[in-house]
C-alpha positions as CSV (number, residue, x, y, z in Angstrom):
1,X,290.8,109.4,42.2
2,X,290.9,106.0,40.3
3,X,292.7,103.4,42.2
4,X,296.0,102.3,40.7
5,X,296.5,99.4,42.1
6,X,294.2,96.5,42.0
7,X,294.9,94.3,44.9
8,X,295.4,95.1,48.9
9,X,298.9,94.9,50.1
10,X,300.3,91.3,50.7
11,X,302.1,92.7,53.7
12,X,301.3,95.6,56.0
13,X,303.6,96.9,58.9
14,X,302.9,99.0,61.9
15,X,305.3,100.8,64.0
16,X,302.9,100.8,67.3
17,X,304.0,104.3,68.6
18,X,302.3,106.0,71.6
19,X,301.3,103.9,74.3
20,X,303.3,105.6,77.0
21,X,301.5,109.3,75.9
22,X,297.6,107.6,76.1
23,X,298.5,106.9,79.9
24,X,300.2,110.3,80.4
25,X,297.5,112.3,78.6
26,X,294.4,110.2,81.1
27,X,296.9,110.9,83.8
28,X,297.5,107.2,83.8
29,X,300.6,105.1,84.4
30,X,302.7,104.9,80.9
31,X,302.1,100.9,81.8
32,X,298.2,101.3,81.3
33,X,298.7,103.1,77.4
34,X,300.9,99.7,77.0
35,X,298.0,97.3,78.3
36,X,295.5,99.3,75.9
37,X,298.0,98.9,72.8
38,X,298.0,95.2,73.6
39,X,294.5,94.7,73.0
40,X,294.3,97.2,70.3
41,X,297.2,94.8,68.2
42,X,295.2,92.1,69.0
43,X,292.0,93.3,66.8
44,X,294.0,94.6,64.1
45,X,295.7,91.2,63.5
46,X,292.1,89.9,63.9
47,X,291.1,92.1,61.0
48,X,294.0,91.9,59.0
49,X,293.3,88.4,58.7
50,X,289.6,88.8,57.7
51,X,290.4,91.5,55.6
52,X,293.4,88.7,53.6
53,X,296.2,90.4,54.4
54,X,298.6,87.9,54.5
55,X,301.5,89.3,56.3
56,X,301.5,91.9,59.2
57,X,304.6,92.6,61.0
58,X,304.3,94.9,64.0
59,X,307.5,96.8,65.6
60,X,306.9,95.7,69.6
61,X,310.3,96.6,71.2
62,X,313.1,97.8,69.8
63,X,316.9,96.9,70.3
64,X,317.0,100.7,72.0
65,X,314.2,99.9,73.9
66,X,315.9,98.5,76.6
67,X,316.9,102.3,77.5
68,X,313.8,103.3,79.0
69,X,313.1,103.3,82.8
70,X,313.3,100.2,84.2
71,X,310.4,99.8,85.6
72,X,308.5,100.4,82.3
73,X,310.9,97.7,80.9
74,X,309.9,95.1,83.5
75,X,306.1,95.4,83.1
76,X,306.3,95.3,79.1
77,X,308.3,92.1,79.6
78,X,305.9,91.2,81.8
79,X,302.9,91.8,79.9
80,X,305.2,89.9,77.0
81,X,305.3,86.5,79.1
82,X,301.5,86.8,79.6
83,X,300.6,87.7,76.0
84,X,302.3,85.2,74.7
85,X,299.9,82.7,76.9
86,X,297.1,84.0,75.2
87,X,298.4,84.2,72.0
88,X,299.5,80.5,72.1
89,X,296.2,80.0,73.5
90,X,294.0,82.6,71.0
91,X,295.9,82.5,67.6
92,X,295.9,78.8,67.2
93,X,292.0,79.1,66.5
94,X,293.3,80.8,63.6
95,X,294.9,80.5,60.3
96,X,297.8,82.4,61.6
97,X,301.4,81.6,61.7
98,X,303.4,84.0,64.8
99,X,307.1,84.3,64.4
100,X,309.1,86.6,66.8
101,X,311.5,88.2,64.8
102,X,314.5,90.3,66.2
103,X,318.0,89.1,68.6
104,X,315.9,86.6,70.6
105,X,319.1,85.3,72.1
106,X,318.8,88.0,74.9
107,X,316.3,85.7,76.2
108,X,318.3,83.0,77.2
109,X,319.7,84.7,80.1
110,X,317.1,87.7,80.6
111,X,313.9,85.3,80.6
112,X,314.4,81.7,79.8
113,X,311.4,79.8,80.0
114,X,310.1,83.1,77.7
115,X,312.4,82.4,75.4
116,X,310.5,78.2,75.6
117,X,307.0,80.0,75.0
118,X,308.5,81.7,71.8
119,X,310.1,78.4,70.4
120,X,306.4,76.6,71.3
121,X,304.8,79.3,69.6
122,X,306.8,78.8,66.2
123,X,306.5,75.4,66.5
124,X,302.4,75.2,67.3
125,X,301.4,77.8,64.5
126,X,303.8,76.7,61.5
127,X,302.8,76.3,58.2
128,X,299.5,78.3,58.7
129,X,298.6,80.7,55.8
130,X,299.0,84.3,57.1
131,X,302.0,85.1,58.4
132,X,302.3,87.4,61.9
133,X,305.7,88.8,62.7
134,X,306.1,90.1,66.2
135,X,309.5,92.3,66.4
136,X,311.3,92.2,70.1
137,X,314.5,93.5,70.6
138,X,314.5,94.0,67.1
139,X,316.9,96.9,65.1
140,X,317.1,96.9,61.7
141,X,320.8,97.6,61.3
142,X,321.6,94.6,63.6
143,X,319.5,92.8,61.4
144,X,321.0,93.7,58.1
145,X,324.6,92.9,59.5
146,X,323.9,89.9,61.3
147,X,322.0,89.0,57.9
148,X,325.2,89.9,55.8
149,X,327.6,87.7,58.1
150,X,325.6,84.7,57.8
151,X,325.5,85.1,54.0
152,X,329.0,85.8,53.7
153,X,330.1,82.7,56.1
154,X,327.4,80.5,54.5
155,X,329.0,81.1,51.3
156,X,332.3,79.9,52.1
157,X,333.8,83.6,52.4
158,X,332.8,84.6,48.5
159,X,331.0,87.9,47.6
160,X,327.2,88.0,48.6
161,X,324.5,89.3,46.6
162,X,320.8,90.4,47.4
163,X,319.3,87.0,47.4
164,X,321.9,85.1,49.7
165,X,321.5,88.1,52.2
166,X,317.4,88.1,51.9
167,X,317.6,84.4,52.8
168,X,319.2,85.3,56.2
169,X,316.9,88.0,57.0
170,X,314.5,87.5,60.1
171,X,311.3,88.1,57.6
172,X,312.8,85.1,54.6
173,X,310.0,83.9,53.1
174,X,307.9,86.9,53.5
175,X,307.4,89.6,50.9
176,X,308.9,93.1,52.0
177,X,306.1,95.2,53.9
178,X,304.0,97.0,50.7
179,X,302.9,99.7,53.1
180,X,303.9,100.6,56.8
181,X,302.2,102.6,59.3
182,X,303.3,104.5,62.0
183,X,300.8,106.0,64.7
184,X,301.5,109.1,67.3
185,X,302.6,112.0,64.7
186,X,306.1,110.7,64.2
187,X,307.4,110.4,60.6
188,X,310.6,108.6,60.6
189,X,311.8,104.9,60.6
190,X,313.2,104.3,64.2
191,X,315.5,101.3,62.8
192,X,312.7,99.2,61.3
193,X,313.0,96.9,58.5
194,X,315.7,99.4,57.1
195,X,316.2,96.5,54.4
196,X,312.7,95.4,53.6
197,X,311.1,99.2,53.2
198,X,312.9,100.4,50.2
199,X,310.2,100.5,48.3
200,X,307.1,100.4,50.9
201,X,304.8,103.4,50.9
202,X,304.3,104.6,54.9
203,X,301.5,106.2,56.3
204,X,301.6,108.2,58.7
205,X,298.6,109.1,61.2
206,X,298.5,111.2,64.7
207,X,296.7,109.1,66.6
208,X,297.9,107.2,69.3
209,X,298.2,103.7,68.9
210,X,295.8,102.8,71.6
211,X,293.1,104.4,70.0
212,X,293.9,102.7,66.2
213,X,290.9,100.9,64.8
214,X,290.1,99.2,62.3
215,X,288.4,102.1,60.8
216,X,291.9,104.1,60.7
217,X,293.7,101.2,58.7
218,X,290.6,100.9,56.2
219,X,291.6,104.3,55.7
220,X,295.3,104.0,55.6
221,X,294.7,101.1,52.8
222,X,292.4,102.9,50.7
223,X,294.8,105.4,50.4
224,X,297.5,103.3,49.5
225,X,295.2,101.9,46.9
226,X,295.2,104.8,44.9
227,X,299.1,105.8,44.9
228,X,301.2,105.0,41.9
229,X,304.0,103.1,43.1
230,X,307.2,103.3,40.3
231,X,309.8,101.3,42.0
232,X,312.7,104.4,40.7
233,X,310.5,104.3,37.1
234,X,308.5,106.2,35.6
């Protein structure tokens, strides 16, 4: 089929789903599936960024999240405070700004001095060319509310449009995700960039996010590369 588009996607999304299944299915703690999809995100922003794709957002831990069993809770936050070491620590090297998007203000009680290693990271990657948005305790209708408050207080109580509610969004500044991809055989949104994906094309793939390469998203983008996207035209 002749490609239809010329140029890659400026911004891809993932919706990281399956971690908990890859340990179940080895017999595994759900933790060790987790652990895996940690290294696993970390080569696909790698590639991603030698590919020039210059925005990748990935959907870590939802809002609802937090409903899980506790003790699977406490190790993902745990693995959180660590990763964010060696991201600080790994993602410098690169041309790569990190911005944690989602209600970060759970953080000042839960885990404080996570919340510091957050702020460092925004402040030590800034201004870098490719942009890397983490989502914790992110939900997308939160986001759009929280986004149409600000708007709607910031302009003195008058109607909002598009625009002043886009400039309170957690992604401003970043164009909305061209194509998202969700892993582990679901095919639905789970609350994520309900704004932002109005016109994004999703994949959809069974495998588990632990076992996504980068082969899988080559082949996720060369399929995008030959859809017609119409935007509600013809």
């Amino acid at each position: 089929m002749k490609k239809s588009i010329e140029s890659m996607p400026s911004h891809i999304a993932f919706i990281m789903d399956g971690n908990g299944r890859w340990g179940t299915r080895r017999g595994l703690p759900r933790t060790a599936g987790h652990a895996k999809g940690a290294k696993v995100f970390k080569k696909i922003v790698k590639y991603c960024d030698k590919i020039n794709i210059k925005t990748v957002t990935f959907y870590s831990f939802s809002s609802e999240n937090w409903s899980r069993p506790e003790e699977e809770v406490a190790y993902i936050m745990r693995m959180f405070d660590k990763y964010m070491d060696d991201v600080l620590a790994e993602f410098t090297r690169y041309d790569i700004e990190v911005r944690f998007i989602g209600d970060l203000t759970k953080f000042e009680e839960y885990n404080p001095a996570m919340l510091a290693k957050i702020r460092d990271i925004h402040e030590k990657t800034s201004g870098k060319s490719m942009r890397l948005n983490i989502a914790l305790n992110y939900g997308g209708r939160d986001e759009i509310l929280r986004a149409a408050n600000a708007a709607f207080e910031r302009g003195g109580g008058k109607s909002i449009d598009a625009a002043a509610l886009e400039r309170e969004l957690y992604t401003d500044g970043c164009p909305d995700p061209d194509l998202i991809i969700r892993t582990a055989g679901e095919q639905r949104v789970s609350n994520f960039l309900l704004w932002q994906c109005a016109y994004s094309e999703f994949w959809f793939t069974d495998t588990l996010w632990p076992d996504f390469n980068e082969k899988i998203l080559r082949e996720a983008i060369d399929d995008f590369l030959n859809r017609k996207r119409r935007y509600g035209g013809l």
